[in-house]
Each structure stands twice: as structure tokens, then as C-alpha cells.
C-alpha positions in Angstrom: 118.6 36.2 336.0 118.7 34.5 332.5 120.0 32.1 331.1 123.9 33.2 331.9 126.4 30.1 330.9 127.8 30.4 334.6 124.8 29.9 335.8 123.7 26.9 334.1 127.2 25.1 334.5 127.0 25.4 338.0 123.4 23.8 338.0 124.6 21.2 335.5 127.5 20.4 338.5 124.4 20.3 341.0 126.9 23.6 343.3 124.7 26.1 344.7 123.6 29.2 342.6 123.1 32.6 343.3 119.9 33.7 344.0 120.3 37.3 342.8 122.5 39.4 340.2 125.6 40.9 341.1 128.0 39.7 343.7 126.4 36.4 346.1 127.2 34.5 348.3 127.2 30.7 347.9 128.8 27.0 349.0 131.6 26.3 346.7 131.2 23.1 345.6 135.0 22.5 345.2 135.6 21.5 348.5 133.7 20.7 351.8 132.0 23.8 352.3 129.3 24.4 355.3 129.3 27.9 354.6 128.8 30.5 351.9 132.5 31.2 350.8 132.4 31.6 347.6 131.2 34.7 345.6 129.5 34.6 342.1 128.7 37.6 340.1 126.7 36.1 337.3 126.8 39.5 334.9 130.4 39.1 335.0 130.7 35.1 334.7 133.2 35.0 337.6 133.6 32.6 340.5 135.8 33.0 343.6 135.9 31.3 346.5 137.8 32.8 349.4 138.3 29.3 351.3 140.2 27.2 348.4 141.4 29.7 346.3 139.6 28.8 343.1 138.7 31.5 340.8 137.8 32.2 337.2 136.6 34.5 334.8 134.8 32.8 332.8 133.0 29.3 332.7 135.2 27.8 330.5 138.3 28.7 333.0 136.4 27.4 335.8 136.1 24.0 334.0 139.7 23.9 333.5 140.7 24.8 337.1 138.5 22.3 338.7 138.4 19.0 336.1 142.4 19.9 335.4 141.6 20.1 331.4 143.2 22.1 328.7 141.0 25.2 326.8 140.4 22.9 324.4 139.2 19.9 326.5 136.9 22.5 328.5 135.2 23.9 325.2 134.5 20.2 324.7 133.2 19.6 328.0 130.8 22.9 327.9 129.6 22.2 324.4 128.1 18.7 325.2 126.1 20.8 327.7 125.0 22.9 325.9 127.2 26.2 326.1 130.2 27.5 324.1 133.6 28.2 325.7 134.4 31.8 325.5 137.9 33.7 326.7 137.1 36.8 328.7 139.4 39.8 329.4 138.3 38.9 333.0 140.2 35.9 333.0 143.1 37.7 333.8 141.3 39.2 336.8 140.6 35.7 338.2 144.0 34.7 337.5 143.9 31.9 340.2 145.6 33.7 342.9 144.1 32.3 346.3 142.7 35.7 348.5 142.0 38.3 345.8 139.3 40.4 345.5 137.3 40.8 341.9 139.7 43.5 340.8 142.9 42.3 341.8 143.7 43.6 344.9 144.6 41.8 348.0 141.8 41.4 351.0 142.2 42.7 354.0 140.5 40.5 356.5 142.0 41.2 360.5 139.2 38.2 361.6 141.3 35.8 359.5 144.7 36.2 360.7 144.9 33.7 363.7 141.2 31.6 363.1 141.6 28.4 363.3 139.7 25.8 361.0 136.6 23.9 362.5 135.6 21.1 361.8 
């Protein structure tokens, strides 16, 4: 898989990584997760997961949704790991939206409507 900059923040944050290219499942490590509900596509450098809502195109974004920084701030953050922050034209695919798929259209999940949380 290389050495992809989404990859190595989300090992720097200690979250689970994919174990393959292209769309995986994982844990989001945003919230309380027991299950894989979040999807990471590594090629692409986005994250979603489809239990909190967090998304991002880019690992840069990511850092700014989840420690609440500005661009600049984040760029600051993932240079003193080691990786530059980068704006992506997929950023505005990921645009934050809680329940959308990688391109921008809305899921259709029938075994959602009605399930109730378990804890």
C-alpha cells in the first residue's frame, strides 16, 4: 500500500487502517465504534464514516474536522508528522455531509430506517 499520507496519519492517531487498496472497511476512531463503519479508500485519501458523519477528502481536512483547527493550523499539525497538507478537488466530495456516498449521492439503506442503537 505505500506510504499514502492518509494512511500514516491514521497510524500516527493509533485508528484502525485498511488492510487493502481501494474502498475498506474499518473502526472510526472518532467515536465509540465496535464495528467497521467507516470506509477508507487510501488511493483517493478519503475517509467516511457512516455512523458519525465525518468525512474528508483529504488528510489535512480530516485533521480539521476532528481536532476543530483552521487549514493553516492542520498544515502545522501534519508537518510536525511528517506530511504536507495538500487541498484536493475531492474535498468537495467529502464535504461533511453526514450519509453520503463517495460521489455525492445520498445512501439508500431500508435496514437503517427504524434500527435502534445498541449499546
Amino acid at each position: 500500500m505505500g506510504d499514502q499520507p492518509l494512511l500514516v496519519l491514521l497510524e500516527h492517531w493509533g485508528w484502525d487502517t485498511p488492510t487493502r487498496d481501494g474502498w475498506c472497511s474499518v473502526r472510526c476512531g472518532h467515536h465509540e465504534d465496535s464495528r467497521a463503519s467507516a470506509r477508507v479508500n487510501l488511493d483517493e485519501g478519503a475517509y467516511i464514516c457512516l455512523a458519525c458523519g465525518l468525512s474528508a477528502g483529504s488528510p489535512a481536512t480530516l485533521v480539521m474536522r476532528v481536532k476543530g483547527l483552521t487549514w493553516q493550523e492542520a498544515n502545522a499539525y501534519l508537518t510536525t508528522i511528517g506530511l504536507s497538507g495538500e487541498r484536493s478537488g475531492r474535498d468537495e466530495q467529502y464535504n461533511g455531509k453526514p450519509w453520503t456516498k463517495h460521489h455525492g449521492t445520498r445512501f439508500k439503506q431500508p435496514w437503517h430506517r427504524g434500527r435502534k442503537a445498541t449499546t
